[in-house]
N, C-alpha and C positions, 0 to 999 in steps of 0.2 A: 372637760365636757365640751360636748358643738351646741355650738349655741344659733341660732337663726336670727338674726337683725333686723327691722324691716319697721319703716313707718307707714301708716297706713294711705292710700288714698282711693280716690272713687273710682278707678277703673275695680282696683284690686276688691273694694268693698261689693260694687254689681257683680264680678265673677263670681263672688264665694257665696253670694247671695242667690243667684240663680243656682249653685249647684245643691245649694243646702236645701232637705227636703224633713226639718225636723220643726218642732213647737220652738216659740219664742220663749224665754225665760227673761220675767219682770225685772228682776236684779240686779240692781244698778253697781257696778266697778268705779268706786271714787278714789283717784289717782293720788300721788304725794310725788314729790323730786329722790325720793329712795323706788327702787327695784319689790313691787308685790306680785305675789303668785296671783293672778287673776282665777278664781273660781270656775269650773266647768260649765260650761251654756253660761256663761255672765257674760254680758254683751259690753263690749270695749265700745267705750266715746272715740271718737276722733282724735287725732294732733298729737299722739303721745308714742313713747319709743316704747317697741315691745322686742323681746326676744324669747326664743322658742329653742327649748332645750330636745334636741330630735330626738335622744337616748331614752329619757325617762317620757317627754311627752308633757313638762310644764310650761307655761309658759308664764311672764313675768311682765309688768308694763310699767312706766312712770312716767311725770314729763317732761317733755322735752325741754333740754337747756335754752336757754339764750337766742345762740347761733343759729338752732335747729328749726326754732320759732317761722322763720321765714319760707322753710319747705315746708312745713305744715299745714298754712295756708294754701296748697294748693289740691287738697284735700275737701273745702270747700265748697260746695255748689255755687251757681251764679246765683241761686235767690236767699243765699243765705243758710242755707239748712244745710247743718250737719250730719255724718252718717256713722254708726256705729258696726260693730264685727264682731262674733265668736269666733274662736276659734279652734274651736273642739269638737271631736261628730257631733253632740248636741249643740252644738252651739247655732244660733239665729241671729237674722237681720233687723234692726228696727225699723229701718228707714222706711217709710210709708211706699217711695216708690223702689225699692227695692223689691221688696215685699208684695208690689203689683208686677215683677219683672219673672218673680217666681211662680206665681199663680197661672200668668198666664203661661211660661215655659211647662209649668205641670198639666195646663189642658192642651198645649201642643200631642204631648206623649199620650193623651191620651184617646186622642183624634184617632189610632192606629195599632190596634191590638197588636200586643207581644208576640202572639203565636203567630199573626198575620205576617207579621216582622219579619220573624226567622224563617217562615216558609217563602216569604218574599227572595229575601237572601239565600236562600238556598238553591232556589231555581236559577237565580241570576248566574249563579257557580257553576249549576249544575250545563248549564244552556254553553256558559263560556268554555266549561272543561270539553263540554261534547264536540264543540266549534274547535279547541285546540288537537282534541285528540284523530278527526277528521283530517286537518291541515296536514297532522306531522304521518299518518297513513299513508294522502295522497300522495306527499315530498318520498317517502320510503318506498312507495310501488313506483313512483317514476325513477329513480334510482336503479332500483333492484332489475326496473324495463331496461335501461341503458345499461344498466354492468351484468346484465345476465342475457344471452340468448333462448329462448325457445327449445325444445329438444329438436325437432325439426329441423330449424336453423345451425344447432350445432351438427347435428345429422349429416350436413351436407356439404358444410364446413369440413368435420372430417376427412369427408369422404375426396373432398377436392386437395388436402392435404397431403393425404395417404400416397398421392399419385402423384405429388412433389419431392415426396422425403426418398432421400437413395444411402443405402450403405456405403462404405469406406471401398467397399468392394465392386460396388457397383459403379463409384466413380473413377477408380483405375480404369475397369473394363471399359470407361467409355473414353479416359484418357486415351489409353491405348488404342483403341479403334481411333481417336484420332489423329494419332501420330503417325499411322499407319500410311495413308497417302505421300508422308514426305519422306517416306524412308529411301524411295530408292532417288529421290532427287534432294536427299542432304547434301550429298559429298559434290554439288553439282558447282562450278565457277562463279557461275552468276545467280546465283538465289536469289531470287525478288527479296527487297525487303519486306512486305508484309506475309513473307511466308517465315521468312525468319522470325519477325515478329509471332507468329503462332506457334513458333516452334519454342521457341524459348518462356512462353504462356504456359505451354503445355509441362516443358516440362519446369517451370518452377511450380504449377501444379501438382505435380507431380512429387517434387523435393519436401515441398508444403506436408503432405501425406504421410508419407517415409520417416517422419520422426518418429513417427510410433512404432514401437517392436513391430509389432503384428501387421502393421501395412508392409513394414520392409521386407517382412517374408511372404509377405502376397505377393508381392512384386517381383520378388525370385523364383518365388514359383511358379506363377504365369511367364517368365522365360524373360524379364524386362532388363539382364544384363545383355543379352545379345540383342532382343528386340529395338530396345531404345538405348541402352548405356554404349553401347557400341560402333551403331552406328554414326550418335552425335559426337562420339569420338573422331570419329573419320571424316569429321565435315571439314571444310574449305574456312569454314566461318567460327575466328577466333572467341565471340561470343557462345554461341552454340555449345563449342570446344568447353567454355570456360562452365556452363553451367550443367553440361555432363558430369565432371568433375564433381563440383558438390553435390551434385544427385547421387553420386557412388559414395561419396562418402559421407554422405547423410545414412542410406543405407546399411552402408556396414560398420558405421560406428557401434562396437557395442555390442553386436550382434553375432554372433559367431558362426549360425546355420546361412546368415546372408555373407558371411564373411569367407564360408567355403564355398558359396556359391561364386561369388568373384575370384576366387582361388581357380579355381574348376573351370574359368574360363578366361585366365590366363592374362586377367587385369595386372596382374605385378610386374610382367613382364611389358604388356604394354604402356604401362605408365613409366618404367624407367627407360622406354623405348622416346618415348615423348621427353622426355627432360636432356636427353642427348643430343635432340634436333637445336643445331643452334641459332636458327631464323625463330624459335619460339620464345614469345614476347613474355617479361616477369610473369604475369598475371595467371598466363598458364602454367609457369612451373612452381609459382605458388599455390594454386589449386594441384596442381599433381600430387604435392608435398601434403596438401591437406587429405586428400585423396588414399593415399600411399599411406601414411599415417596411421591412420582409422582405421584401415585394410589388416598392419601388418602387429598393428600394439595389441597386446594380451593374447597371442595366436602365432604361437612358433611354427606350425606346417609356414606361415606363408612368409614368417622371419628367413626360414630357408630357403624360400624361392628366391627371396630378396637380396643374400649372401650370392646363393648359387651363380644368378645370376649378373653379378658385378656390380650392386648396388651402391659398396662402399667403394670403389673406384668410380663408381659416377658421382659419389657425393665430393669425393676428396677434387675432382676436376671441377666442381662449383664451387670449392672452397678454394681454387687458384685461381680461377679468373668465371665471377659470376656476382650479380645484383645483391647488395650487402639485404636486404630482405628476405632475400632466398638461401641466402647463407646461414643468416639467422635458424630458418625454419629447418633447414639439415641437420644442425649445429644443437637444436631442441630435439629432433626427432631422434637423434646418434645417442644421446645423452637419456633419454629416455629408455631407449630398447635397453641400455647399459644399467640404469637403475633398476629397469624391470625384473631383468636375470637376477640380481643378487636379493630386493627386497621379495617375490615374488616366491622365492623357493622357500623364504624363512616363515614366510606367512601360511605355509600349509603344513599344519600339524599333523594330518593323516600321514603316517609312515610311507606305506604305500602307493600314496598320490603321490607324495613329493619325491619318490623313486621316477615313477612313469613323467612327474613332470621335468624333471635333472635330467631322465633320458631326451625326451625331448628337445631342451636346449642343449642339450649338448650334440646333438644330431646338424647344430647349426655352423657349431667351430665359428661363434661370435668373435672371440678374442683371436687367433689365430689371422682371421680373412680382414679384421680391421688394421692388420697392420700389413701384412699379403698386398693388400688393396691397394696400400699407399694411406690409406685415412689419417691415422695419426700424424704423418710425416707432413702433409699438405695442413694439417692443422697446426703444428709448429710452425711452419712457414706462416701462415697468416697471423700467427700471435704476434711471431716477431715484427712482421709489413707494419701491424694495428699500433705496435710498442712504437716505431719507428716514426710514424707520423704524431704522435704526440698531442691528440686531439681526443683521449680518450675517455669523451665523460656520460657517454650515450649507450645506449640498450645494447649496441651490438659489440660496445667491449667487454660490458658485463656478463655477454654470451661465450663470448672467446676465452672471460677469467674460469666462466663457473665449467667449461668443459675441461680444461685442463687440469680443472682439479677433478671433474669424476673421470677422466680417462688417464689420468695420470699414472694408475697403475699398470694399465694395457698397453699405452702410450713411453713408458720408462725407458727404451731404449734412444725412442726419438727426443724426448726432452732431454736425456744425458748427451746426446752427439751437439745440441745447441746450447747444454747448459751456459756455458762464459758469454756469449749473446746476449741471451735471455735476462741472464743475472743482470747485465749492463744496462739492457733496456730498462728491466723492472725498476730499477736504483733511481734512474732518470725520471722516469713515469710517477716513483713514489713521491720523489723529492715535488715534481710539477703539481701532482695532487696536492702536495702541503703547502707552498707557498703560492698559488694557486687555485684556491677552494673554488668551486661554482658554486653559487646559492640562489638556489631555487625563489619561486613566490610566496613561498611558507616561512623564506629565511631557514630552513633546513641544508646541511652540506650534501649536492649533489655527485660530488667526488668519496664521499666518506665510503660509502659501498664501494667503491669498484678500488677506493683503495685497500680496506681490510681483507678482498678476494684478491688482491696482488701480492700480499703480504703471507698470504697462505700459498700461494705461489712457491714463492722466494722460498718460503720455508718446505715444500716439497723439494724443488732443487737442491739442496744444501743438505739432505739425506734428514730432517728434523720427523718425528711423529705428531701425524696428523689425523691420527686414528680419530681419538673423541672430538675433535673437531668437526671432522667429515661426517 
């Protein structure tokens, strides 16, 4: 059972006495040192422990022990008079002046009629809601005034935008009208520098554009290889030079209708014109390379301009004597056109496509003109140079390993004339890789690669199947 504890005193006796609004009942509660049910409206004496069962609603008094005696006392009044409590809804106060603290609380309430009350209260509500609901209106119109214009205002807003926004198209057209004044004074000695400056604005504007299918063939078809790719071709200024370059082949990556457009105006031929000049500095015939690249991959007409016209004997003369970056980029570009022919034909299941496309490549005599050319041959030679110098734990040996294995088949005659070299070096180079490891900042082995591509090496020379490997 919960039981409630509580001794009584005269604050507790004036609260319960002003709330209680029932008759007094005569009947006096005489106490014993045992626990009695104290009767309903029987008015409890002072000084005595009561407890109050909350469940059922009895409650019980008796009194107090001993100890307890000394808190009782303060229960008391100053003149003596003690006070008694019900505690039940009928229960009453006796105390003379309690019972004058209820009378008059009962004529307070009655000073102010109940109905007067709650109309009082209501308006008070009514007055503040009206006052909040006004505030949070004017906060939401001034709002709605700053985050919204007027029709008007937006009217002419539009109207001033309309006459700022320009299509994809419209801003070539004005590229081009600007390039236009430096055309015939590109190729001039002495360029000003802020004209170079605008020219190289213009056209990485330009480049900017061009990524997108559909501007690269606006571009070709307003005429912008010979207009602008051509002539920044032919400038004096190595800059100029270098961002024509990625302008063509930003264009024709990918693109195949821009891609015979540069065909058609005999870009192959000028860019392996340009990588021959030997006063031209890496950066342009790394741009060539990126250039020439883009142009000639997935697109055999211009694979065969490229053959035709001695590409693989120009590459094999950069692979004798030319900037190990540019080497690199030949050495990717060689290797790629090689993958392309064999994965490329297996990939089209239409019968008849991959007849027209077999004729095709084969109209190029790839394998044939790369060994013609010299390619293979100058590429053995610089395996062997790279094996020789014994330094080989960086990108561009890994280049030299992973060609030898895709041209290894094309290449077979020239790795058999150097096989006992080859072998000697590889033997050397494995064994430096193993006693030897580079370890990277990962603590990974930076020789591990370039030794398991040496090792498949080895194992081409020595007549082993390297079929499912490759």
């Amino acid at each position: 059972m919960t039981y409630w504890h509580f001794t009584l005193s005269y604050l507790a006796i004036c609260s319960f006495a002003i709330a209680t609004d029932t008759k007094i009942n005569d009947t006096v509660f005489i106490p014993t040192k045992e626990w009695q049910i104290v009767p309903k409206g029987t008015p409890i004496p002072p000084g005595l422990h009561i407890r109050h069962n909350l469940q059922s609603g009895v409650v019980e008094a008796k009194l107090l022990d001993e100890n307890e005696k000394d808190a009782s006392s303060k229960n008391i009044h100053r003149d003596g008079k003690k006070n008694s409590l019900t505690l039940h809804p009928e229960k009453s106060v006796r105390d003379e002046d309690v019972q004058e603290a209820t009378k008059d609380a009962q004529s307070e309430k009655t000073k102010v009629p109940l109905d007067e009350l709650k109309a009082m209260l209501k308006k008070i509500k009514s007055d503040e809601a009206d006052e909040l609901i006004q505030t949070a209106n004017e906060q939401v119109h001034s709002a709605v005034q700053k985050e919204y214009r007027s029709y008007s205002e937006l009217k002419e807003q539009l109207e001033s935008l309309s006459m700022n926004i320009s299509t994809d198209a419209e801003v070539l057209t004005s590229l081009f009208e600007q390039f236009q004044p430096y055309k015939e004074t590109i190729t001039s000695e002495n360029l000003e520098t802020e004209k170079i400056d605008d020219i190289l604005g213009i056209l990485n504007d330009m480049e900017y554009l061009l990524h997108q299918i559909d501007n690269a063939r606006l571009f070709a078809d307003m005429g912008g290889m010979m207009k602008v790719v051509s002539p920044s071709l032919n400038s004096t200024n190595t800059d100029i030079k270098a961002e024509a370059l990625r302008l063509l082949g930003t264009a024709v990556q990918s693109n195949p209708k821009v891609q015979l457009k540069a065909l058609e105006n005999d870009f192959v031929q000028k860019i392996l014109y340009m990588l021959t000049i030997n006063n031209s500095k890496a950066t342009i015939k790394s741009r060539c390379l990126f250039a020439l690249g883009a142009l000639i991959r997935q697109f055999p007409a211009a694979q065969k301009s490229f053959v035709n016209n001695g590409g693989f004997e120009i590459f094999g003369e950069i692979l004798m004597d030319g900037n190990s970056q540019v080497q690199i980029r030949v050495m990717n570009l060689v290797n790629d056109l090689a993958i392309e022919r064999k994965e490329k034909l297996h990939a089209i299941r239409d019968e008849q496509q991959r007849i027209h496309r077999t004729n095709d490549y084969d109209l190029i005599d790839f394998e044939n003109n790369i060994v013609k050319q010299k390619y293979c041959e100058n590429l053995v030679d610089l395996a062997l140079r790279s094996l020789r110098v014994k330094s080989g734990i960086d990108d561009f040996h890994k280049v030299i390993y992973d060609s030898m294995l895709t041209l290894s088949e094309l290449c077979k005659e020239e790795l058999a004339l150097k096989k006992k070299d080859l072998l000697t070096e590889i033997q050397k180079m494995l064994v430096l890789y193993h006693d030897f490891p580079v370890k990277g900042e990962d603590g990974t082995n930076l020789s591990y690669h370039n030794q398991e591509m040496l090792q498949k090496v080895q194992k081409v020379l020595l007549g082993e199947e390297l079929h499912d490997e490759l």
